[in-house]
N, CA and C atoms as a LAMMPS dump frame, in Angstrom:
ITEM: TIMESTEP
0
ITEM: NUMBER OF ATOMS
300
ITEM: BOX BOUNDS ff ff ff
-5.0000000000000000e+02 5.0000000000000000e+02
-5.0000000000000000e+02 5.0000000000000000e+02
-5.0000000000000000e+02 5.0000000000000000e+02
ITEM: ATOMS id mol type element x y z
1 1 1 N 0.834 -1.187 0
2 1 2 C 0 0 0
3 1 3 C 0.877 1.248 0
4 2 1 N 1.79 1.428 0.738
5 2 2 C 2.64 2.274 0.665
6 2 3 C 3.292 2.587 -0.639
7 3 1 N 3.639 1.639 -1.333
8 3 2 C 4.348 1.72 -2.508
9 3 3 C 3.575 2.514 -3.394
10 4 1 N 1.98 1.867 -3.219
11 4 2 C 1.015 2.696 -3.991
12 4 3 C 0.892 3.826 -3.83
13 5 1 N 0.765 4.184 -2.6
14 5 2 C 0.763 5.191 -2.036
15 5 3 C 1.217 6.687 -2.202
16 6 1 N 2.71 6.041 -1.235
17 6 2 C 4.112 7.3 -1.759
18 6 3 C 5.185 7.087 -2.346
19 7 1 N 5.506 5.636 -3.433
20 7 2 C 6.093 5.613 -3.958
21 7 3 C 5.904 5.86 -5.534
22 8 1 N 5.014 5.087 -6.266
23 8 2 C 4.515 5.459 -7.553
24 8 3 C 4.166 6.723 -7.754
25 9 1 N 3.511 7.58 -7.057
26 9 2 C 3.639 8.902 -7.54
27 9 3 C 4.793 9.875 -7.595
28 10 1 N 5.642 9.753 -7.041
29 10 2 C 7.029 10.137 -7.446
30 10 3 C 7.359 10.418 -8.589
31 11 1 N 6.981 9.536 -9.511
32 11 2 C 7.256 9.881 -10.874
33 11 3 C 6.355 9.983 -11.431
34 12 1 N 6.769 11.558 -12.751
35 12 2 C 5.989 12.087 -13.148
36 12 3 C 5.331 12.128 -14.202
37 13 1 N 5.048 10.643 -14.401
38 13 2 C 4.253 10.408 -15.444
39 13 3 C 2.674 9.872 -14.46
40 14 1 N 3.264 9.627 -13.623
41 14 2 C 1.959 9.155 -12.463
42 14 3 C 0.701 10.28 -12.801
43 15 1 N 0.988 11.496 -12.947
44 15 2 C -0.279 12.325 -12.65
45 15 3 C -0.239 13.014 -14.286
46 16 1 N -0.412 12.555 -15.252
47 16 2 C -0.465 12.697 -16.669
48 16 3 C -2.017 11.895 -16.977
49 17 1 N -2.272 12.769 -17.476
50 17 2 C -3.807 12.549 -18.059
51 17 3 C -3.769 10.941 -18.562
52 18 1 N -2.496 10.414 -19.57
53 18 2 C -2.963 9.271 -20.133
54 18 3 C -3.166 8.341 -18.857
55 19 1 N -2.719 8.36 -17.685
56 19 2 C -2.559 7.742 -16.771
57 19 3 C -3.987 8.019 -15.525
58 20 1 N -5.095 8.496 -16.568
59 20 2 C -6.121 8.731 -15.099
60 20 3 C -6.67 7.778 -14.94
61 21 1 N -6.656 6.403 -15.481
62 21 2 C -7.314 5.061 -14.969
63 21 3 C -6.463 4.729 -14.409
64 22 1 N -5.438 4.599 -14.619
65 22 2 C -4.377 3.299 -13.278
66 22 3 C -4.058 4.071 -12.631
67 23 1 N -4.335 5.929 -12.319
68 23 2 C -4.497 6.697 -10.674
69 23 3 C -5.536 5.998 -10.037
70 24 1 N -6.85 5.941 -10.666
71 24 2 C -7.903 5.675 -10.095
72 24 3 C -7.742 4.259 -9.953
73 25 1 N -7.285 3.335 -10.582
74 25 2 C -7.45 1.77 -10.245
75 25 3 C -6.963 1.932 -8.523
76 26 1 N -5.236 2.706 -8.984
77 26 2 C -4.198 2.306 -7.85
78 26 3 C -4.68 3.109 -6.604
79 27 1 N -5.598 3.87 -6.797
80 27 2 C -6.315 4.359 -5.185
81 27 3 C -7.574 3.902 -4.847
82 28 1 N -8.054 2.81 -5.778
83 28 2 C -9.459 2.114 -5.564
84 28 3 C -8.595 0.504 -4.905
85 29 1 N -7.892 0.005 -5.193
86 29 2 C -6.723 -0.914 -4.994
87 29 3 C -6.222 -0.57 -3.306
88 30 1 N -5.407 0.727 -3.373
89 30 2 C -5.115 0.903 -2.297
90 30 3 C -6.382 1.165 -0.923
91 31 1 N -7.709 1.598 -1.362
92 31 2 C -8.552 1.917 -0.36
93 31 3 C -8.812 0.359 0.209
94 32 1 N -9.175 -0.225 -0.813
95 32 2 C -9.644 -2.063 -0.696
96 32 3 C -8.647 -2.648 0.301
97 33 1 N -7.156 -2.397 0.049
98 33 2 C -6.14 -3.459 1.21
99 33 3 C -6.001 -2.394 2.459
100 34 1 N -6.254 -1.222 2.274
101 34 2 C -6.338 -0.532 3.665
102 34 3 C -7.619 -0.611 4.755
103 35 1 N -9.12 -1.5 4.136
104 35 2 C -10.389 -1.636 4.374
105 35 3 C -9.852 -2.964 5.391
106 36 1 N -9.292 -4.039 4.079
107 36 2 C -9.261 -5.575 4.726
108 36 3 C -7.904 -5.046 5.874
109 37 1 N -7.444 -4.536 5.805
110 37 2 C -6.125 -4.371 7.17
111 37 3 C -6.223 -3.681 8.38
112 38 1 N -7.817 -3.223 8.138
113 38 2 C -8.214 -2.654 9.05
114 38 3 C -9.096 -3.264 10.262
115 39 1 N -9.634 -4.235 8.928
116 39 2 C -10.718 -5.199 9.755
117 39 3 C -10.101 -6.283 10.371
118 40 1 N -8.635 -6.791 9.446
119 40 2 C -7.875 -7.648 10.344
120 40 3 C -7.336 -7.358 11.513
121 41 1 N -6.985 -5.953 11.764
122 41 2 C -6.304 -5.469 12.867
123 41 3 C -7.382 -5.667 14.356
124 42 1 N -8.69 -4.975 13.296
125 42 2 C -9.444 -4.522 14.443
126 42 3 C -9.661 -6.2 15.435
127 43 1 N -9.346 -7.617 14.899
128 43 2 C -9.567 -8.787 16.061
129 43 3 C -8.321 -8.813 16.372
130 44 1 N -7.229 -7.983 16.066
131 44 2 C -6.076 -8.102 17.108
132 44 3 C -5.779 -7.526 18.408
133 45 1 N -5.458 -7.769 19.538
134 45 2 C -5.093 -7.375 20.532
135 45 3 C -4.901 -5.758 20.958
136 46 1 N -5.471 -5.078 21.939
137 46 2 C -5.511 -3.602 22.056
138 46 3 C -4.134 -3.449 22.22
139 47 1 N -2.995 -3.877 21.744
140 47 2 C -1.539 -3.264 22.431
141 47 3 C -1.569 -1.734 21.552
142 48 1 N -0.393 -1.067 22.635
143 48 2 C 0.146 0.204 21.475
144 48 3 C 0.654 -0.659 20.195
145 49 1 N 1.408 -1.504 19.794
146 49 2 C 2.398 -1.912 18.789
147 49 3 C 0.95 -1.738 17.312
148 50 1 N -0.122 -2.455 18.06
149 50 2 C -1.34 -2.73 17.288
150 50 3 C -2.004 -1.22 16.655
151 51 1 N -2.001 -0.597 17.907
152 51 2 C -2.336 0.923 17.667
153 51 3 C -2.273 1.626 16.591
154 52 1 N -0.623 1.172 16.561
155 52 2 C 0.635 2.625 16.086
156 52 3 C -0.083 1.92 14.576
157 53 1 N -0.057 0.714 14.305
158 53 2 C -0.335 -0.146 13.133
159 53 3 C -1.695 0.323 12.553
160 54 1 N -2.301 0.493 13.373
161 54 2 C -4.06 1.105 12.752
162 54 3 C -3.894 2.773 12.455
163 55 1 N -2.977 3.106 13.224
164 55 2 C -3.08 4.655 13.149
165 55 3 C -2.586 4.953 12.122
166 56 1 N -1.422 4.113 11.292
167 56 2 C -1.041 4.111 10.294
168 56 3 C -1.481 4.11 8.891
169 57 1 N -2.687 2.397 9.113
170 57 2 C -3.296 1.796 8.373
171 57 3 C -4.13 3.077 7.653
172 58 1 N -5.179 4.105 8.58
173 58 2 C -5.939 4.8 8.868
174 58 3 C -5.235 5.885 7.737
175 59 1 N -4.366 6.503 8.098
176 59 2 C -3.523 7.09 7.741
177 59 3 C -3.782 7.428 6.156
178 60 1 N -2.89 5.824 5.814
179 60 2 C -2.941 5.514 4.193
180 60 3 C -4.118 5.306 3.574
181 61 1 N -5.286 5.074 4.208
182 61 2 C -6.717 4.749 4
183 61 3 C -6.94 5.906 3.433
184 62 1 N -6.798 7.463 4.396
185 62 2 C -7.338 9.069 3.862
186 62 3 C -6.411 9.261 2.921
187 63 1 N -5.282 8.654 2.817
188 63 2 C -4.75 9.629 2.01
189 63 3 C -4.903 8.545 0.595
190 64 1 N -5.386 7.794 0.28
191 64 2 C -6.183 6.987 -0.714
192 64 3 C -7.209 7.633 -1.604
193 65 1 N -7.941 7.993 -0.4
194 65 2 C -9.448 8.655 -0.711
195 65 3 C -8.88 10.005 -1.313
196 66 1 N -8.091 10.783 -0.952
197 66 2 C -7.429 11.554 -1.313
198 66 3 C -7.244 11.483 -2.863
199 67 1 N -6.247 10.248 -3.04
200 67 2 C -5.588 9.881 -4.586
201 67 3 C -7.028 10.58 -5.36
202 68 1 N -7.956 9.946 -5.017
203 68 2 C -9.038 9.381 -5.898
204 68 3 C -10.033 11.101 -5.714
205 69 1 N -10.354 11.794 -5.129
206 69 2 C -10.738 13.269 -5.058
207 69 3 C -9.882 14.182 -4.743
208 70 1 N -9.118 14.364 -4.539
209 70 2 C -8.802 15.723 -4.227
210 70 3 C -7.835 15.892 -5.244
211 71 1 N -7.213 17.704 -4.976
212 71 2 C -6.734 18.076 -6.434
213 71 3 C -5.258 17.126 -5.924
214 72 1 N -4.921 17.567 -7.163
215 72 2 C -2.866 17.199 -7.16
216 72 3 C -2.172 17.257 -6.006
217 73 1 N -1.991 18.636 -6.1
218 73 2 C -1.63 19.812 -5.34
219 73 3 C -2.07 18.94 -3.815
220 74 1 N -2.711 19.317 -4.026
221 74 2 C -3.204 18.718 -2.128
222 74 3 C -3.015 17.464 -1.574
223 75 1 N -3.1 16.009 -2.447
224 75 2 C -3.004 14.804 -2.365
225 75 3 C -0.838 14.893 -2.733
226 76 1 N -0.289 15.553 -3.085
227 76 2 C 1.153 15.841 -3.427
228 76 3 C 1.241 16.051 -1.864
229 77 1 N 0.895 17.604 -1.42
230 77 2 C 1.45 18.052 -0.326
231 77 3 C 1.092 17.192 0.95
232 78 1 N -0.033 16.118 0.89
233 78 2 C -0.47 15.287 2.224
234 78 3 C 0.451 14.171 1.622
235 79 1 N 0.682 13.661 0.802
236 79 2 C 1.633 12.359 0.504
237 79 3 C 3.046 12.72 0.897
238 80 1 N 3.768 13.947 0.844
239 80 2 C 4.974 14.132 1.268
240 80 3 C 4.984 13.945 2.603
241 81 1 N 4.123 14.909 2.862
242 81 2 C 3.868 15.052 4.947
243 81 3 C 3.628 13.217 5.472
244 82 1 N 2.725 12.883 4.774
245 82 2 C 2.801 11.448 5.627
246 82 3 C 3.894 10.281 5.224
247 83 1 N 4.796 10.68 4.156
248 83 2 C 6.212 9.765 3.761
249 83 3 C 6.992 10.637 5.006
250 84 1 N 7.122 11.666 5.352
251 84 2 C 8.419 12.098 6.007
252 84 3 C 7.941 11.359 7.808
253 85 1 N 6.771 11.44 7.826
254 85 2 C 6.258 11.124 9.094
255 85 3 C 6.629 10.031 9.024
256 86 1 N 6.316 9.064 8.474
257 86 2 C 6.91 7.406 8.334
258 86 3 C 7.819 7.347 8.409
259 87 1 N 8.889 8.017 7.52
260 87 2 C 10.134 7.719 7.589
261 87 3 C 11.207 8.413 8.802
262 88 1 N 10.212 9.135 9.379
263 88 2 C 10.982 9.417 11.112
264 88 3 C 10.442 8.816 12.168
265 89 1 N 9.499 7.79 12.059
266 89 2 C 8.671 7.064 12.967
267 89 3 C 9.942 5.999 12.995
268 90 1 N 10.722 5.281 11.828
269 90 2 C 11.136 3.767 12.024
270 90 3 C 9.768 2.953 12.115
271 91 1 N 9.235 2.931 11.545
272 91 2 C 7.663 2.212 11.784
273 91 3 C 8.269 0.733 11.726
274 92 1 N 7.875 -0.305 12.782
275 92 2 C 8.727 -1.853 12.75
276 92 3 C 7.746 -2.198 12.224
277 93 1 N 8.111 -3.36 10.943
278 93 2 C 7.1 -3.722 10.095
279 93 3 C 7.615 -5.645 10.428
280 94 1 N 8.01 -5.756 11.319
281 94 2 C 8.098 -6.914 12.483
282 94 3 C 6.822 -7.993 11.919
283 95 1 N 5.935 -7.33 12.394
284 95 2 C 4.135 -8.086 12.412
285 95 3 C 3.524 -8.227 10.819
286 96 1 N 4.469 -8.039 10.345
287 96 2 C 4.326 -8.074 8.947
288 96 3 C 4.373 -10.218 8.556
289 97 1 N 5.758 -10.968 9.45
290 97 2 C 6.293 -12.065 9.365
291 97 3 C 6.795 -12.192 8.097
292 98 1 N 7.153 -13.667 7.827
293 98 2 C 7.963 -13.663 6.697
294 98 3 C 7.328 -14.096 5.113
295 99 1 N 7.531 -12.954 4.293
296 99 2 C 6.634 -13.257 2.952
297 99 3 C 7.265 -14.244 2.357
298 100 1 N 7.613 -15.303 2.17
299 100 2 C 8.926 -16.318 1.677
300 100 3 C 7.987 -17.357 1.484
């Protein structure tokens, strides 16, 4: 989700007109695994670790909805703000286990 998120738009062919269906797929995509990760979380255990994980989840969920309405400009300037936040959190992606 992240990748979808704040990585593919990085480049700037991402927000080019020929590209307004696979914006909209990749934030109809991203709302869907931020829905099911939400509902999985919600039968997990009240810890903070779980928390920090929903607050996150939550996070990438608005700024999805975002991709998909709001202008450029605004979905640009909330996608930077919530990559720099992540990337000064160290977010442990631990509970993730092993994709192998």
């Amino acid at each position: 989700v992240e990748v979808a998120l704040l990585e593919i738009p990085k480049h700037g062919y991402f927000y080019s007109s020929r590209h307004d269906q696979e914006r909209i797929q990749n934030a109809i995509n991203a709302l869907r695994v931020t829905e099911q990760l939400e509902l999985i979380l919600s039968h997990e255990m009240q810890d903070q670790a779980t928390q920090l994980e929903r607050d996150r989840i939550r996070k990438l969920n608005h700024l999805a909805k975002e991709q998909m309405h709001a202008s450029t400009r605004t979905y640009e300037e909330d996608r930077l703000r919530l990559e720099q936040e992540f990337s000064s959190t160290n977010f442990d992606t631990s509970f993730c286990g092993d994709i192998n």
